[in-house]
N, C-alpha and C positions, 0 to 999 in steps of 0.2 A: 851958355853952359859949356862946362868941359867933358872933353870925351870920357865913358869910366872906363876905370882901369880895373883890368879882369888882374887878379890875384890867384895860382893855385895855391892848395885848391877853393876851387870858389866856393865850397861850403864843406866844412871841416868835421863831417859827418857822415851815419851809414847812407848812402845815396847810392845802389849799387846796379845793374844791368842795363844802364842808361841809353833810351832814346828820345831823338831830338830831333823836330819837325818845324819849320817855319810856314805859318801862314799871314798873308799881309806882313805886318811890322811885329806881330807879336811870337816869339818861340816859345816851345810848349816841351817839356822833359816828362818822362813817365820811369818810373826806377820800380823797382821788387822791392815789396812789403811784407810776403810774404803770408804768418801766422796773425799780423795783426791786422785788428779791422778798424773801421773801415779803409782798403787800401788802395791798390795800383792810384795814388798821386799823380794826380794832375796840376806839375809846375810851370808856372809862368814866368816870361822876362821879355823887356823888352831895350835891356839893355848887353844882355848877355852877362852881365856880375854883379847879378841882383836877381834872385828866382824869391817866388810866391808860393805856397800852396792854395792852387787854384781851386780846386775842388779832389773826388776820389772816383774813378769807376763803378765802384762796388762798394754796398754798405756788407756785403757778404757775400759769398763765396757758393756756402752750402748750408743746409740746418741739418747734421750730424753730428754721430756719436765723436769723432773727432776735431772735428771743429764747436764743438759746444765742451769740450773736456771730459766727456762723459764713458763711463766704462774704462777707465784707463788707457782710453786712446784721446790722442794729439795729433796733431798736423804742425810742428814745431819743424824746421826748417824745410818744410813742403809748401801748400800752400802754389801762391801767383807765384810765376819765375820770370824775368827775363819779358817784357811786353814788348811787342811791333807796333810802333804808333805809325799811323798814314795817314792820307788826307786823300780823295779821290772825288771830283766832282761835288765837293759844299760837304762832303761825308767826312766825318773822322770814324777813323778805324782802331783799336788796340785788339792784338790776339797774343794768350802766353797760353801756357802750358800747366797743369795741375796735376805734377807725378803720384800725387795722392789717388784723387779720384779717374788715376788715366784717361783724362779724355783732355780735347784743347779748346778755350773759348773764346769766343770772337765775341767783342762787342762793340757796336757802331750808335753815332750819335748826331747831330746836325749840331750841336751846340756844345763844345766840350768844355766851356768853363761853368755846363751847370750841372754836369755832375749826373743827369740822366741820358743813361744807356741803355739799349737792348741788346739781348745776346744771346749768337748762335753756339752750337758745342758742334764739334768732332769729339766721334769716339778716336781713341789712341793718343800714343803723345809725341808729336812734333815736335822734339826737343830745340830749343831755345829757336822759335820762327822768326821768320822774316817776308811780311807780306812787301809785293812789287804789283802795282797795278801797269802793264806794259801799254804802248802805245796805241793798240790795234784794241785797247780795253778788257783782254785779260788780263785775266787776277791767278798770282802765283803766290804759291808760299814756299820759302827752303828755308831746311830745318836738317839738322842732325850733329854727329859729331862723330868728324876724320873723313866717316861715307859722307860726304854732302850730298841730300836727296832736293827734288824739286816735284810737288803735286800743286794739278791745275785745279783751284777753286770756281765755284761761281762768280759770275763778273760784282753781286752782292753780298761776296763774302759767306754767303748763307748754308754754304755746304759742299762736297766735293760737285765737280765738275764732270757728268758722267761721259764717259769716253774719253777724259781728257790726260792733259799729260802724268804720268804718277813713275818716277824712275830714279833710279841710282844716275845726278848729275858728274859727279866725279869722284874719289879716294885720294885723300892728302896723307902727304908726306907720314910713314911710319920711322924710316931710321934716325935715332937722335931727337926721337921726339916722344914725349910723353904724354903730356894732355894735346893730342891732336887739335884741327879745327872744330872750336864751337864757337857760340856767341854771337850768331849769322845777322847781318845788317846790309839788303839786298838793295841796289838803287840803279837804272837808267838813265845816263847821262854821255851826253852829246854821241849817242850812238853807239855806246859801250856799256854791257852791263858788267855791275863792280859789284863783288860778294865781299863782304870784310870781316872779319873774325880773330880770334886770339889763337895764337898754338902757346904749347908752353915748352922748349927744349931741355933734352939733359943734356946736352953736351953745350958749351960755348959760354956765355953768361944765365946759362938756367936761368931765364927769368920769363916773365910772361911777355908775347910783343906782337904785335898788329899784324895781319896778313890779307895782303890786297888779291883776292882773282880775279880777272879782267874778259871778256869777248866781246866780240862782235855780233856772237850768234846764243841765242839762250841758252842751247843743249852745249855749248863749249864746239872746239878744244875753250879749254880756260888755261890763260898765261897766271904767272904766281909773281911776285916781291913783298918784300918786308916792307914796311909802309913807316913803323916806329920799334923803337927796340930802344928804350933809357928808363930810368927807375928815378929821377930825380936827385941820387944821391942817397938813396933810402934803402938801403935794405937790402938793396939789389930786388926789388919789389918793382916789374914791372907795370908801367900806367899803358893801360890796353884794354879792348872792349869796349863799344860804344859807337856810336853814329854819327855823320858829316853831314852838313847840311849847307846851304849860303846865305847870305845878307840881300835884302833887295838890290843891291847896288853891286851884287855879283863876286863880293868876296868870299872866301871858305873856312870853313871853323871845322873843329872835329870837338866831341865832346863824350870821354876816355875814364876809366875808373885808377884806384890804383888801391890794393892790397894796404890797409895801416893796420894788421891787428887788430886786438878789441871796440878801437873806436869804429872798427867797420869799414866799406870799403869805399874811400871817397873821391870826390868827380874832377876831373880837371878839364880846361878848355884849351886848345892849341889851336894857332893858324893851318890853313892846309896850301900848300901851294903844289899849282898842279904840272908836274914834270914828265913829258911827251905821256900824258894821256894818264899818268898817273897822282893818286892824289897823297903827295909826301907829307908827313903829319908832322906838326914843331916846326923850330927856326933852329936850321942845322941841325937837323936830326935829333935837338932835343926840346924836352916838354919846359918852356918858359916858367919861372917863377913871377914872372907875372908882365903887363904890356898895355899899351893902350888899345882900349875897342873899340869898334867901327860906330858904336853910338853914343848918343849922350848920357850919362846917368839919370837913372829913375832913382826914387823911392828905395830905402832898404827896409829891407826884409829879414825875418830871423828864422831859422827851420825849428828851433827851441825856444817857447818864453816862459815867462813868469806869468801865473795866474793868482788874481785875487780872491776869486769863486765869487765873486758877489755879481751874479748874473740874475735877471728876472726871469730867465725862462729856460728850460732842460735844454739847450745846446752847447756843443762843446768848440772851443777852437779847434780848427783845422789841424792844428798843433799835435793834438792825444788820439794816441789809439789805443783799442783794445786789446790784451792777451789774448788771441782767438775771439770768438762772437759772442758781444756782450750780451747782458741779460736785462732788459729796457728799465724794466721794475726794480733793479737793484742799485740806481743811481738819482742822485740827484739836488739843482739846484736851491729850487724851491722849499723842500719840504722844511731847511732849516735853512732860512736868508743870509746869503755872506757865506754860504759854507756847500762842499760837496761831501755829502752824504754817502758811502759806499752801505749798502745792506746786503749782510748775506743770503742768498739763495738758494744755490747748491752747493754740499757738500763738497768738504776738499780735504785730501792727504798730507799736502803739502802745497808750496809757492808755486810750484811747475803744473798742478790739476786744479788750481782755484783761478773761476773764473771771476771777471772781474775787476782785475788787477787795470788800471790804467796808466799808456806809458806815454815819455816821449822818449825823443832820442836824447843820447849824449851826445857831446862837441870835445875836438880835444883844440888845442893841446893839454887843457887841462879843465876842469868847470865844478862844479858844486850845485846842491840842492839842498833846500831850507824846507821845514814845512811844521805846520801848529795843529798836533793831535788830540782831538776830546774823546775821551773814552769810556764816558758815562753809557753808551746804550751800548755796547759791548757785553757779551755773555761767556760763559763760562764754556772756555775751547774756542774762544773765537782765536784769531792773531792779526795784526793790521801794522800798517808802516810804512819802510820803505824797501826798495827790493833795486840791486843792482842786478841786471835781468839778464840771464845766456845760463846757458849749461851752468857753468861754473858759476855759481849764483851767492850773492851775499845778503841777509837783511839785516834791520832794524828797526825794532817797533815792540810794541808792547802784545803780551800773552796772558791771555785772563786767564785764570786757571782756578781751580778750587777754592782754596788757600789767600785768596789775594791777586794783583795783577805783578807781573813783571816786565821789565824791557830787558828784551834779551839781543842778541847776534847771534845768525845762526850762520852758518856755510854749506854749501853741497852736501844733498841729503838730508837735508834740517839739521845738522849736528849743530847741536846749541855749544857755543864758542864762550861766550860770559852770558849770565843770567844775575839779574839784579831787585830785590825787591824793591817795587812803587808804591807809594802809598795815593800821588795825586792822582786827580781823576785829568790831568791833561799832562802831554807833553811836548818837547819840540825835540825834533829830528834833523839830521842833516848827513850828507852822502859828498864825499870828495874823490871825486875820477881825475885819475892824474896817466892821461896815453902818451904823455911827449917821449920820444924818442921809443918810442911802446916800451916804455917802463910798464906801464896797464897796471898800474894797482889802485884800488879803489879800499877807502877808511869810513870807519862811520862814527857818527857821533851822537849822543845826546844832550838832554839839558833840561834843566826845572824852569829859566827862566828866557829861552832862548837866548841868549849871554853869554853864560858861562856853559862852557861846553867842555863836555868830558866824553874821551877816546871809549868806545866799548869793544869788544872781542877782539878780531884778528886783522892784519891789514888782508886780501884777497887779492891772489894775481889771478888778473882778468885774463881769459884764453879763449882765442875765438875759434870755438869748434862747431864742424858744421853739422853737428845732430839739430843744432837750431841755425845755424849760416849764416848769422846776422850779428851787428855790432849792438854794444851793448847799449842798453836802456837803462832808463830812469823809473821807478814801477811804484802806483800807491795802491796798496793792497787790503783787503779784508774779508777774510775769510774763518770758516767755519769748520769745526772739528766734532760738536759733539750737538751743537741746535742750532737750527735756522733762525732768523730776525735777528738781531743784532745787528748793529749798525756803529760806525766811527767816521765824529764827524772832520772832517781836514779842513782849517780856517785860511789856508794860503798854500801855494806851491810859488816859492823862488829860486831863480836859477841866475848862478853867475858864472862868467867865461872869463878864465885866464891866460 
């Protein structure tokens, strides 16, 4: 078999706070999910340009008024941030930070591709951490952002360390600097500890770019260089943030985000060669478009598919997640064969407080969504459909209303954009996301016979703003305005990439 050939970026979606840890022959990526459940992803590869969703940390978070939609509170671009994935003694580890409910959580596992974890919390929040299990087998975390701090944990992760180290490790760079150090990605190697992080300059080429601190000794002094500083040609959008790791066979890989706009922020892989004790990231200082990798090619894998719904039994692909924490009772395979059933449960104002809504992600440069709505057990005030999902939000789908039912387009705020009388009790739907060159506009369509397709409301420039932080989604929704039960059933979800 031939070597694969890694491609930036290796998956052309939201994949954002990335880290990456090898054990044996297999590496293992963990990215922010943030609002949706079940989340913090556990990606697999064992080729380095071919990742899997292996399983999730958490099927939830929390059972609150925020995370359930309830009272008018959300956790929309709060939520998991930023996870430390590590490996220490047969142990996997992940620890992020919850600016919601200020506290940080650690969760540990013997087995991370099955998805059961248990977890400790700190009260406060360690902004974007980075657990280091050192040689002598303490266990350190640094976490902050400009102050780099450094507090001594339990050697099990299980809580602070009493008496141990808790201190301001150093202050980076203020002048001509903006977004100071954050994004911390902590490691001990050949007798040198390396702290790695993003600053973001206003003077020079403003853009985002890698910063290596280096010692000998844990408390510093810490020496400082730029490690990456190129944008691909994009935007002047630096690819930056993210963790290094090696191959069995002792080579170095770095694995880096980079700002795309609406489609989110996505992952790229560079070589790392290491220049007197430092680890330079890219070939000549820039991020490759793409190279041969150290392994053979596996299996490919999709981070978006098509779903037929024709399942025997209430699971989902690893694929979908939730708008905030689903509601068990208001889904499902079974109740109508071939079909997923969404039932209202609790009330909702609008697209942004119903829960419910099931998403995946979108892919650019450009992609599309198909789907076949029956809307016989729908009720009057319900709405269902399709939802291009962020602040800046658009839908399509049908509105039972008094009168009769309609398919309407709505935009931010529910502003109804075209309203159309229906008369059938089904429809088909479909969603075109076009990010190439962040054009970012997204169009929607309908249809009586899935066929003939007709343009409805407005086209929607997608803008990625970070009251939610995340690129945009794909969303089938059903929800409720004036009575519970009601239900609409979705015959297929398809998705295609251009």
């Amino acid at each position: 078999m031939s070597k694969a050939i890694i491609k930036n970026p290796i998956i052309f979606s939201d994949i954002p706070d990335v880290d990456v840890l090898r054990v044996g022959n297999a590496y293992y990526m963990v990215s922010t999910t943030m609002h949706v459940m079940p989340g913090c992803p556990i990606m697999k590869s064992t080729d380095l340009a071919n990742w899997q969703i292996q399983s999730y940390i958490y099927d939830k978070i929390e059972d609150n008024d925020q995370y359930e939609l309830k009272n008018g509170k959300h956790t929309y671009g709060r939520g998991q941030w930023a996870t430390s994935l590590r490996y220490n003694n047969g142990v996997f580890y992940a620890v992020f930070v919850c600016n919601d409910m200020k506290k940080t959580y650690i969760y540990h596992t013997t087995d991370i591709e099955s998805g059961e974890w248990k977890r400790d919390e700190l009260d406060g929040i360690y902004h974007d951490p980075s657990l280091l299990f050192d040689d002598d087998g303490k266990l350190y975390i640094f976490y902050n952002c400009g102050d780099v701090r450094i507090t001594e944990l339990k050697p099990d992760a299980s809580g602070l360390q009493e008496g141990g180290i808790n201190q301001l490790l150093f202050s980076t760079p203020r002048e001509g600097i903006g977004l100071r150090c954050e994004g911390c990605h902590a490691y001990k190697i050949n007798g040198y500890y390396y702290l790695i992080f993003i600053e973001w300059p206003v003077v020079g080429n403003k853009r985002r770019r890698e910063i290596c601190y280096r010692s000998k000794n844990l408390l510093g002094p810490y020496e400082r260089k730029v490690i990456m500083d190129d944008d691909m040609g994009y935007h002047n959008k630096g690819v930056a943030q993210g963790a290094i790791f090696d191959t069995p066979d002792g080579e170095w890989f770095a694995m880096l985000f980079q700002d795309h706009d609406a489609v989110g922020r996505i992952p790229c892989i560079l070589p790392v060669k290491w220049e007197d004790d430092w680890p330079m990231l890219g070939i000549d200082g820039k991020v490759p478009e793409s190279f041969e990798g150290p392994h053979e090619e596996s299996g490919k894998y999709d981070i978006v598919i098509s779903d037929d719904f024709n399942h025997v039994e209430n699971k989902l692909a690893l694929n979908w997640q939730w708008n905030h924490n689903p509601i068990p009772k208001a889904w499902s395979f079974t109740e109508r064969p071939g079909y997923l059933r969404l039932t209202t449960a609790q009330m909702a104002t609008n697209i942004l407080d119903a829960r419910g809504t099931l998403t995946q992600r979108t892919v650019g440069p450009k992609c599309a969504f198909e789907t076949h709505l029956e809307t016989a057990g729908m009720k009057i005030g319900d709405k269902a459909g399709f939802v291009a999902l962020q602040s800046t939000y658009g839908t399509v789908g049908i509105s039972m209303e008094t009168d009769g039912a309609y398919v309407i387009m709505t935009t931010k705020g529910d502003e109804v954009r075209e309203k159309i009388r229906w008369e059938a009790s089904d429809i088909y739907l479909k969603v075109y996301f076009d990010f190439e060159d962040s054009r970012d506009i997204v169009e929607f369509y309908y249809s009586a016979n899935g066929s003939d397709w007709k343009k409805i409301g407005v086209d929607v420039k997608m803008l990625y703003t970070l009251d939610h932080f995340m690129g945009y989604r794909i969303g089938l929704y059903n929800y409720a305005t004036k009575e519970l039960g009601g239900y609409a059933d979705y015959e297929y979800f398809k998705f295609y990439q251009f």
